[in-house]
CHARMM-style PDB file with segment names, atoms N, HN, CA, C and O in Angstrom:
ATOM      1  N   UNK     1     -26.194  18.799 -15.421  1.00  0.00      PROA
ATOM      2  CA  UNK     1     -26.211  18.275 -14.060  1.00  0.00      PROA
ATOM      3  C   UNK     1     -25.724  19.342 -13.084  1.00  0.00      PROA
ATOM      4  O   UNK     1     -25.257  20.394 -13.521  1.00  0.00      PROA
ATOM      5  N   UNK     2     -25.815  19.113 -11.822  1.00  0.00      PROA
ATOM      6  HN  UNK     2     -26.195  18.259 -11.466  1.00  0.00      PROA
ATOM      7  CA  UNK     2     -26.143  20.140 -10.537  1.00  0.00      PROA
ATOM      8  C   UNK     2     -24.194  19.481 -10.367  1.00  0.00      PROA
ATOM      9  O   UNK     2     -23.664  18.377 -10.486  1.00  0.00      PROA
ATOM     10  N   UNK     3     -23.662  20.971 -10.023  1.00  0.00      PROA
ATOM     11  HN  UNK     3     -24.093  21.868  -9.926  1.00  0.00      PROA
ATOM     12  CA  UNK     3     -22.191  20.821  -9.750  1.00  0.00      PROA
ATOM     13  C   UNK     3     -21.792  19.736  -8.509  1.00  0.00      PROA
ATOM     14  O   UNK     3     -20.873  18.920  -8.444  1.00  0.00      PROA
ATOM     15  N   UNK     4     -23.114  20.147  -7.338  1.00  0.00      PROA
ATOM     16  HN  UNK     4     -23.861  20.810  -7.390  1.00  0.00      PROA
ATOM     17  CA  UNK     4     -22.942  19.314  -5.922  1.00  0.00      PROA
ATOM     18  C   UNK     4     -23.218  17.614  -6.427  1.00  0.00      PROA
ATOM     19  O   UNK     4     -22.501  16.743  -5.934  1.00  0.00      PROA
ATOM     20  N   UNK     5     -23.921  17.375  -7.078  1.00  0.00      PROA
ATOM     21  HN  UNK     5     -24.504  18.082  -7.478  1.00  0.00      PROA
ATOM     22  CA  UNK     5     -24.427  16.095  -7.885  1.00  0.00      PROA
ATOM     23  C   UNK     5     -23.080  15.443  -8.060  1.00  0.00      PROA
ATOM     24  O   UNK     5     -22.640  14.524  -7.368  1.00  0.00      PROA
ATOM     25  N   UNK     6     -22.341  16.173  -9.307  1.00  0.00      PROA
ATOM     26  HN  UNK     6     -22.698  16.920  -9.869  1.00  0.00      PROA
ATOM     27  CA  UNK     6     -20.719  15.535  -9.294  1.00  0.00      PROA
ATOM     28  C   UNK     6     -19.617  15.608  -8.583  1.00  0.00      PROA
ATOM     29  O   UNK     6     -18.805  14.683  -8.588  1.00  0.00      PROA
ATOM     30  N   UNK     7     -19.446  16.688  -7.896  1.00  0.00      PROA
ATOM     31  HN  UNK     7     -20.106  17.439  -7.891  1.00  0.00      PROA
ATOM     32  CA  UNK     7     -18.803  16.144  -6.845  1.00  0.00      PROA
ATOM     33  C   UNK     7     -18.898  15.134  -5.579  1.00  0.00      PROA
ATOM     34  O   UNK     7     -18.037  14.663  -4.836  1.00  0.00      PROA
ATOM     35  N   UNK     8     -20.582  14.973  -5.661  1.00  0.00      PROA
ATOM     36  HN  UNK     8     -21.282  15.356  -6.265  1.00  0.00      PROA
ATOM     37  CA  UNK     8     -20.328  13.713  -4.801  1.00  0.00      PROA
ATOM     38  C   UNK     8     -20.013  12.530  -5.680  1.00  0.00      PROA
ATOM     39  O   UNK     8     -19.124  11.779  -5.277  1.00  0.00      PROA
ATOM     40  N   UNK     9     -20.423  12.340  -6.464  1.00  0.00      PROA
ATOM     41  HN  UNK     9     -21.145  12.950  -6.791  1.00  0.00      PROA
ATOM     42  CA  UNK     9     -20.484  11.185  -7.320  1.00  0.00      PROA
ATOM     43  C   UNK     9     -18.889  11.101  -7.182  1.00  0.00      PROA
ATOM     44  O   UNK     9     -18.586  10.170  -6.434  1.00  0.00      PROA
ATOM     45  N   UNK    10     -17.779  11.795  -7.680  1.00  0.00      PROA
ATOM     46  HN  UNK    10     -18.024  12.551  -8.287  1.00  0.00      PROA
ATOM     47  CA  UNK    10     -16.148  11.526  -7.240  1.00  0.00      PROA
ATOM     48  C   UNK    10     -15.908  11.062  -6.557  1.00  0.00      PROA
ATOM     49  O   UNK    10     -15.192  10.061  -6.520  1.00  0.00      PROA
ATOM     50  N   UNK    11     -16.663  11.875  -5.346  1.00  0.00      PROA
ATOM     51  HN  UNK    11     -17.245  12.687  -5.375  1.00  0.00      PROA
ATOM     52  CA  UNK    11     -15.884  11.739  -4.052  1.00  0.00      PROA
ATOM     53  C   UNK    11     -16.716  10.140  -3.493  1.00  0.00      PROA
ATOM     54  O   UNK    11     -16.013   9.307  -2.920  1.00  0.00      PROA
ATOM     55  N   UNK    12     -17.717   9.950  -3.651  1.00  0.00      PROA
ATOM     56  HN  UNK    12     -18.288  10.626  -4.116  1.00  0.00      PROA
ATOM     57  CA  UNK    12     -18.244   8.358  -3.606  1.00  0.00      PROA
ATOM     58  C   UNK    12     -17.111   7.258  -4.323  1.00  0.00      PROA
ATOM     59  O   UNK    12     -16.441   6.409  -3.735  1.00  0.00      PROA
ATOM     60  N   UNK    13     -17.136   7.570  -5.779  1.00  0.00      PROA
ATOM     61  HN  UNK    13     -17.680   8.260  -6.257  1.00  0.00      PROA
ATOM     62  CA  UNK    13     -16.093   6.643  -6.484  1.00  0.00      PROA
ATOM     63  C   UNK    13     -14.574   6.690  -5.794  1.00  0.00      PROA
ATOM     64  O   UNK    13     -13.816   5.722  -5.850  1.00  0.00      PROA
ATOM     65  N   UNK    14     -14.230   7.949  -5.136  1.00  0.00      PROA
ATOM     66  HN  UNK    14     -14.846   8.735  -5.091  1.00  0.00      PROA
ATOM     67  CA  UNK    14     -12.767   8.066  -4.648  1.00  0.00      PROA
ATOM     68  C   UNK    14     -13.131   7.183  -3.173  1.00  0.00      PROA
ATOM     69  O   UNK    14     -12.227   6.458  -2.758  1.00  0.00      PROA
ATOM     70  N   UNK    15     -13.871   7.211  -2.722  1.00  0.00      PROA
ATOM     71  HN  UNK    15     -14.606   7.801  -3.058  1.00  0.00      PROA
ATOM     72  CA  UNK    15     -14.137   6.224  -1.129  1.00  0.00      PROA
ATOM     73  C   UNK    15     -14.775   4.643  -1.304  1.00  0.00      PROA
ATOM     74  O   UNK    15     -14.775   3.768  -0.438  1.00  0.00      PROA
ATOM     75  N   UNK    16     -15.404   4.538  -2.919  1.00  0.00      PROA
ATOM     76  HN  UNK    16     -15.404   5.249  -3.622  1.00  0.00      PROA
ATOM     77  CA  UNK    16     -15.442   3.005  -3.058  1.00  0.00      PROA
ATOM     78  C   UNK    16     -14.126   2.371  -3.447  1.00  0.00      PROA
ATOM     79  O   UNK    16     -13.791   1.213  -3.198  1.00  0.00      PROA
ATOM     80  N   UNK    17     -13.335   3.405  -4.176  1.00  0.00      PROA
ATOM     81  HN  UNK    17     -13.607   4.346  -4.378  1.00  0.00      PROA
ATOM     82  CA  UNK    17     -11.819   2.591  -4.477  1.00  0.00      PROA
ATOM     83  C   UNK    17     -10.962   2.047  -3.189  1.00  0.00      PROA
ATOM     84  O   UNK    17     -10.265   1.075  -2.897  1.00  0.00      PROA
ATOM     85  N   UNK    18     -11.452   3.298  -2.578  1.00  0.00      PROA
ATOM     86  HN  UNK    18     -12.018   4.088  -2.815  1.00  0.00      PROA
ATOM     87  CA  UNK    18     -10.206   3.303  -1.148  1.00  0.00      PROA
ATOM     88  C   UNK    18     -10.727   1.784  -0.378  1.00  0.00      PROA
ATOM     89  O   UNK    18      -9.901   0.909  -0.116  1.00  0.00      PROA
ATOM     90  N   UNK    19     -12.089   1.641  -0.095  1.00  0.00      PROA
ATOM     91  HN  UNK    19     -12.760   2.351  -0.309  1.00  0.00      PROA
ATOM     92  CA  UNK    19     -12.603   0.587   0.533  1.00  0.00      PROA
ATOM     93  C   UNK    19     -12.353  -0.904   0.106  1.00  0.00      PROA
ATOM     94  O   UNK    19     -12.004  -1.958   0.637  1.00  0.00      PROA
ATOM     95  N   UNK    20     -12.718  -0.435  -1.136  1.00  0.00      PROA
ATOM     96  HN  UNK    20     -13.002   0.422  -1.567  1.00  0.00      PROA
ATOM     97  CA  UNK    20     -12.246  -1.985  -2.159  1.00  0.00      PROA
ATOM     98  C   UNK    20     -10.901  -2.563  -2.174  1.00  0.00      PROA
ATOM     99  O   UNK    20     -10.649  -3.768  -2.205  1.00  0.00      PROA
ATOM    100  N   UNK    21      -9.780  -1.277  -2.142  1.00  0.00      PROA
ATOM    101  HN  UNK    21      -9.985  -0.298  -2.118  1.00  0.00      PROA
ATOM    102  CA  UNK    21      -8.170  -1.523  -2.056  1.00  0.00      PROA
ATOM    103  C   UNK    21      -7.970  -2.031  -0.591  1.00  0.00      PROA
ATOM    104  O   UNK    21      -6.988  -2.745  -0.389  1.00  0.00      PROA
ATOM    105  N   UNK    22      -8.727  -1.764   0.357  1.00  0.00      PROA
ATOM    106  HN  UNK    22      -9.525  -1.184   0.193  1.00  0.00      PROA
ATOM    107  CA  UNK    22      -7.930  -1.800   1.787  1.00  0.00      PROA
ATOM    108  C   UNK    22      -8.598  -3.180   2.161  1.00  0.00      PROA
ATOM    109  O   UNK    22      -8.033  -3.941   2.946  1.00  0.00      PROA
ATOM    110  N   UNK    23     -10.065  -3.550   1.463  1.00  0.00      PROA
ATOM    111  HN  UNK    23     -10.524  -2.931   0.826  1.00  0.00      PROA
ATOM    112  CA  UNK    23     -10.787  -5.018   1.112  1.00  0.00      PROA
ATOM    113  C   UNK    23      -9.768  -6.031   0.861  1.00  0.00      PROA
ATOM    114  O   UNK    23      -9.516  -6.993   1.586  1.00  0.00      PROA
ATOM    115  N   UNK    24      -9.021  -5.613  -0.607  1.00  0.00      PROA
ATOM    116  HN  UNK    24      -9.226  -4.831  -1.196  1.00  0.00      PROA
ATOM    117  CA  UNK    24      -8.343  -6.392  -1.092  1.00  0.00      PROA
ATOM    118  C   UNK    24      -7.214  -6.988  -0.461  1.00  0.00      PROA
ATOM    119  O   UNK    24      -6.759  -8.128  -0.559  1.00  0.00      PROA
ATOM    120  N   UNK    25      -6.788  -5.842   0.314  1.00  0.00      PROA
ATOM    121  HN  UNK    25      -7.157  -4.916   0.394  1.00  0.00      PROA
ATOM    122  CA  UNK    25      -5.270  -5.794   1.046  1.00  0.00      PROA
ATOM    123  C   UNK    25      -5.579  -6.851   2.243  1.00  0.00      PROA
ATOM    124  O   UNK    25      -4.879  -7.858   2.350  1.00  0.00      PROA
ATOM    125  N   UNK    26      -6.262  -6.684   2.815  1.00  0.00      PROA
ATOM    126  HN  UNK    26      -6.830  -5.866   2.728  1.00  0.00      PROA
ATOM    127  CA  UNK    26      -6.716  -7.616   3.828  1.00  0.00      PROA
ATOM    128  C   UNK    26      -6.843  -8.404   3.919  1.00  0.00      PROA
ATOM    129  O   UNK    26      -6.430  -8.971   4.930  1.00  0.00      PROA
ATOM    130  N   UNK    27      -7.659  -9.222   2.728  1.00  0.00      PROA
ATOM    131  HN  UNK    27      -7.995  -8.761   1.906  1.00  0.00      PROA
ATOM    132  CA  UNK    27      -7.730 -10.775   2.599  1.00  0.00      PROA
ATOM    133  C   UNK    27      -6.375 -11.419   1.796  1.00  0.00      PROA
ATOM    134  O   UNK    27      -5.761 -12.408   2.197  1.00  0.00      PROA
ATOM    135  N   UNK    28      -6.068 -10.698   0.666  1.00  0.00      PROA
ATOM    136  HN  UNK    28      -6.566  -9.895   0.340  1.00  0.00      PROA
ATOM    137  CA  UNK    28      -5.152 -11.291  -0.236  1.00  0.00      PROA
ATOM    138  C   UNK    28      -3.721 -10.639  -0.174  1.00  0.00      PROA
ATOM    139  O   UNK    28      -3.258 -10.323  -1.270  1.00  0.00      PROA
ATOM    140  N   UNK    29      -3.025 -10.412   0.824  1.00  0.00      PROA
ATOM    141  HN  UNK    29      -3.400 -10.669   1.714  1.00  0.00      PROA
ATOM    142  CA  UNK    29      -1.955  -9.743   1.070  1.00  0.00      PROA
ATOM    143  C   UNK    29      -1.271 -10.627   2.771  1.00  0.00      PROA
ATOM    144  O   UNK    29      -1.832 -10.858   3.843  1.00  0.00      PROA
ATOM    145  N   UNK    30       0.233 -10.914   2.237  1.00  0.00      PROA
ATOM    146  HN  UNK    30       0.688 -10.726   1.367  1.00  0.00      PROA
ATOM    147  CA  UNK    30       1.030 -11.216   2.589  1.00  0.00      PROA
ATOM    148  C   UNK    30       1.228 -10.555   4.205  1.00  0.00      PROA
ATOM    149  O   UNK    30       1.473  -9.385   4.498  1.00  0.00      PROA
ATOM    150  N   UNK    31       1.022 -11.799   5.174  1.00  0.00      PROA
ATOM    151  HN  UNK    31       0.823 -12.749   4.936  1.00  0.00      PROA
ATOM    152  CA  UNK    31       1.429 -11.647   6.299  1.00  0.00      PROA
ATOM    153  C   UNK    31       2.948 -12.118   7.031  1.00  0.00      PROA
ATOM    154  O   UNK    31       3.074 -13.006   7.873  1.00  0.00      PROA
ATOM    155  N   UNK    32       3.980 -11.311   6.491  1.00  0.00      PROA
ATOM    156  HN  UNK    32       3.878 -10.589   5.806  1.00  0.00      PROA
ATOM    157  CA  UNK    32       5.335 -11.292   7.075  1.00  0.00      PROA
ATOM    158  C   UNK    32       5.868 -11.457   8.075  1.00  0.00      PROA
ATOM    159  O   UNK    32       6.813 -12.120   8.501  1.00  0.00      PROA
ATOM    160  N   UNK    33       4.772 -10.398   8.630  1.00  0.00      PROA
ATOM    161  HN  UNK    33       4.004  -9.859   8.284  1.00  0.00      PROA
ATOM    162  CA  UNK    33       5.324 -10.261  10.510  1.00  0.00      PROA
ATOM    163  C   UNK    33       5.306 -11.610  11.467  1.00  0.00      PROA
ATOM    164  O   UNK    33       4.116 -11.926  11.486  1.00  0.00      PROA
ATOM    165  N   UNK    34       5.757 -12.193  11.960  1.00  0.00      PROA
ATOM    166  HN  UNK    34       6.723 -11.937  11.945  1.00  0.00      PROA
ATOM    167  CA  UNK    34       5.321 -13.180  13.137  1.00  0.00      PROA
ATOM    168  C   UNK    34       4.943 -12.658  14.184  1.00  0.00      PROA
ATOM    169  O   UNK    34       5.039 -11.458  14.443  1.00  0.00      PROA
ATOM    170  N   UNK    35       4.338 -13.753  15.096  1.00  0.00      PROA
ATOM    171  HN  UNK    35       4.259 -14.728  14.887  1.00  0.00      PROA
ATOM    172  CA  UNK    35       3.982 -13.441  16.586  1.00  0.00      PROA
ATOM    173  C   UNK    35       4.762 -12.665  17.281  1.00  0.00      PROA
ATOM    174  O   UNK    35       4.197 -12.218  18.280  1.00  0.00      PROA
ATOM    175  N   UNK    36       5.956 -12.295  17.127  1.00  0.00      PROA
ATOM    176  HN  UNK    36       6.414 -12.658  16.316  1.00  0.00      PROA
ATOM    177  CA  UNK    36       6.851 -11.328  17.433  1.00  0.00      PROA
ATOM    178  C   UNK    36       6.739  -9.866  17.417  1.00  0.00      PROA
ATOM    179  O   UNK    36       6.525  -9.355  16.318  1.00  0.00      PROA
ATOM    180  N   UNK    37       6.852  -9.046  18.516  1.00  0.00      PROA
ATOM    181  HN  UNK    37       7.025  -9.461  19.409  1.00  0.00      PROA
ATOM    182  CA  UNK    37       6.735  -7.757  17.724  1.00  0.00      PROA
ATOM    183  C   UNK    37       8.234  -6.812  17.833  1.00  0.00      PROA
ATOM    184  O   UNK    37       8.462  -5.605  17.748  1.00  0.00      PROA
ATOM    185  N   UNK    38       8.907  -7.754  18.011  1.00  0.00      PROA
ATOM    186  HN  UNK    38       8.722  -8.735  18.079  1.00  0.00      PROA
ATOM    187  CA  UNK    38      10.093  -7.469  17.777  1.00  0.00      PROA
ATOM    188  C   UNK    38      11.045  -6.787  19.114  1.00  0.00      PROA
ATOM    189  O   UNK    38      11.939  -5.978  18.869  1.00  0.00      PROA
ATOM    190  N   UNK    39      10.763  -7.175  20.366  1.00  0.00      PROA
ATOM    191  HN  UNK    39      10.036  -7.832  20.565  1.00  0.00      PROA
ATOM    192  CA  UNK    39      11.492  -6.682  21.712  1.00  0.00      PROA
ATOM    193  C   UNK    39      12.523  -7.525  21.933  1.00  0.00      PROA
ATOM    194  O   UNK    39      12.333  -8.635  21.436  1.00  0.00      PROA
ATOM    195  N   UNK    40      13.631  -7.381  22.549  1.00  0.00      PROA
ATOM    196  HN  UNK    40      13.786  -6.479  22.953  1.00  0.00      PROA
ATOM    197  CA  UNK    40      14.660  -8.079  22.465  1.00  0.00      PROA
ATOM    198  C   UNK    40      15.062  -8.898  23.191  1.00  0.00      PROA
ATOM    199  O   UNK    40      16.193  -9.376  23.276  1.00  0.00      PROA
ATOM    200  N   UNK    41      13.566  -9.241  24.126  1.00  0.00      PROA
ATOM    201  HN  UNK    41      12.647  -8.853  24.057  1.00  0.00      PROA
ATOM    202  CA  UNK    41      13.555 -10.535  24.994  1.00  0.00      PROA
ATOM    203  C   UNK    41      13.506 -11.913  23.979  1.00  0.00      PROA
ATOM    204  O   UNK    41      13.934 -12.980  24.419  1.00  0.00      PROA
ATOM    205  N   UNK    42      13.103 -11.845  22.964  1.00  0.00      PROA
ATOM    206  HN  UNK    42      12.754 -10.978  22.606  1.00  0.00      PROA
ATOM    207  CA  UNK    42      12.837 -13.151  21.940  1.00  0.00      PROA
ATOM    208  C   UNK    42      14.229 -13.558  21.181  1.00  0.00      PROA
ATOM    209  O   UNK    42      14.411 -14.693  20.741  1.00  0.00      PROA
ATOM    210  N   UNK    43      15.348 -12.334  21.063  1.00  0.00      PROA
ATOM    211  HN  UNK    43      15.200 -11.412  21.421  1.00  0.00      PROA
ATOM    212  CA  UNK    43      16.426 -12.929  20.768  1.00  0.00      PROA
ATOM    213  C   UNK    43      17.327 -14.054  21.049  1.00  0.00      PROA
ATOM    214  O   UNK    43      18.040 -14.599  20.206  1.00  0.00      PROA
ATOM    215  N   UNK    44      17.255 -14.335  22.166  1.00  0.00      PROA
ATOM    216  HN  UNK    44      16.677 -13.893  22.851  1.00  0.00      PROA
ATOM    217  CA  UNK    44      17.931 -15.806  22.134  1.00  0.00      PROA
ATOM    218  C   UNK    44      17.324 -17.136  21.890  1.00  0.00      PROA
ATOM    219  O   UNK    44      17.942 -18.200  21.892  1.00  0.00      PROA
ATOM    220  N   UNK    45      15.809 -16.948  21.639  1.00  0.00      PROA
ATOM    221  HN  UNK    45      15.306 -16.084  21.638  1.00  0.00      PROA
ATOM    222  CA  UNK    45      14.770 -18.101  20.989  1.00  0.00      PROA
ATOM    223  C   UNK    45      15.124 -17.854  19.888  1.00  0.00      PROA
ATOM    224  O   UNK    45      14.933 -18.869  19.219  1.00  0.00      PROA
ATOM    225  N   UNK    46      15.722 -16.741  19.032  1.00  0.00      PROA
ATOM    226  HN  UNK    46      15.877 -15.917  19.576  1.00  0.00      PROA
ATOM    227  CA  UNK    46      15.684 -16.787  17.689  1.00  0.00      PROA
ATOM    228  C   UNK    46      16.457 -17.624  17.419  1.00  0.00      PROA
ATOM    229  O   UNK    46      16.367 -18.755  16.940  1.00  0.00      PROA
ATOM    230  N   UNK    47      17.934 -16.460  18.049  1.00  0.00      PROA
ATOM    231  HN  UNK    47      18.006 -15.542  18.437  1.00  0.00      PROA
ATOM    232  CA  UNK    47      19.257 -17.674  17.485  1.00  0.00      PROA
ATOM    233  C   UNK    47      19.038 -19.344  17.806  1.00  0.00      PROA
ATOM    234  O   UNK    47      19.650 -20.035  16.991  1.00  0.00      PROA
ATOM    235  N   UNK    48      18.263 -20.142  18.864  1.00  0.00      PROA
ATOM    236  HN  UNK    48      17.766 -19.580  19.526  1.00  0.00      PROA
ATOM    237  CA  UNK    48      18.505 -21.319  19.109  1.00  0.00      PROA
ATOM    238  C   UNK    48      17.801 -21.635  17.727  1.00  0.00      PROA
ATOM    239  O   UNK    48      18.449 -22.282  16.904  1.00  0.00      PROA
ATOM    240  N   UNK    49      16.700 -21.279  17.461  1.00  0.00      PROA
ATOM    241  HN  UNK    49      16.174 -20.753  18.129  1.00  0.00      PROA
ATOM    242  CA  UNK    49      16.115 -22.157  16.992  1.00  0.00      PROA
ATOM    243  C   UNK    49      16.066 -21.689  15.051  1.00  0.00      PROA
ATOM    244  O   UNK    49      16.129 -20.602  14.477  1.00  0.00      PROA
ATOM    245  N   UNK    50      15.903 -23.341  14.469  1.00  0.00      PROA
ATOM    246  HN  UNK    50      15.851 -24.224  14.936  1.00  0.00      PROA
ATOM    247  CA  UNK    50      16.778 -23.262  13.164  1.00  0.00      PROA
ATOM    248  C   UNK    50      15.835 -21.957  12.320  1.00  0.00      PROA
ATOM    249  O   UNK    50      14.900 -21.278  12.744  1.00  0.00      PROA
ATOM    250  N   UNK    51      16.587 -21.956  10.860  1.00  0.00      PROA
ATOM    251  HN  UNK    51      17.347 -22.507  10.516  1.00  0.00      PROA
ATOM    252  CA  UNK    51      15.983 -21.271  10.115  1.00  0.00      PROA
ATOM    253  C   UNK    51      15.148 -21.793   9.066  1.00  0.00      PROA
ATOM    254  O   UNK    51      15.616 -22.564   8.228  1.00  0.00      PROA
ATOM    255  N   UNK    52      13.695 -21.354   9.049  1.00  0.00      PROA
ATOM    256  HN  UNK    52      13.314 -20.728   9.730  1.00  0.00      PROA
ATOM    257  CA  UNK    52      12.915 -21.433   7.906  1.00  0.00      PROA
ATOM    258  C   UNK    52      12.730 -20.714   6.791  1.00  0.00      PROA
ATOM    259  O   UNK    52      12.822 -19.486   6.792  1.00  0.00      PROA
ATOM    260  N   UNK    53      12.516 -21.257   5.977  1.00  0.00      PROA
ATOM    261  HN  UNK    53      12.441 -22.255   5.976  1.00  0.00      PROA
ATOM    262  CA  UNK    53      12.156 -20.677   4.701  1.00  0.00      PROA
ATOM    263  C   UNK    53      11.356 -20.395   3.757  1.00  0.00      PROA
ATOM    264  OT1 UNK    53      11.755 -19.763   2.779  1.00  0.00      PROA
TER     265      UNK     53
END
């Protein structure tokens, strides 16, 4: 086989992994953050209000 042949073929398999992982991450991965992005006008809504879990 032609050297340019396999290196694309890698570099294809190295950019279907990457696509498939960042696929995966997206749908089936844990959203932590809240509506918040964290400025310190929301601090005293925090403290009033109770804690969830």
């Amino acid at each position: 086989m032609d050297i340019q042949l396999i290196i694309v073929i890698i570099i294809g398999v190295a950019v279907g992994f990457v696509l498939l992982r960042h696929i995966y991450n997206f749908f089936f991965s844990k959203k932590d953050s809240s509506y918040c992005a964290g400025c310190k006008g929301c601090e005293p809504i925090k403290r009033q209000a109770p804690s969830e879990k």
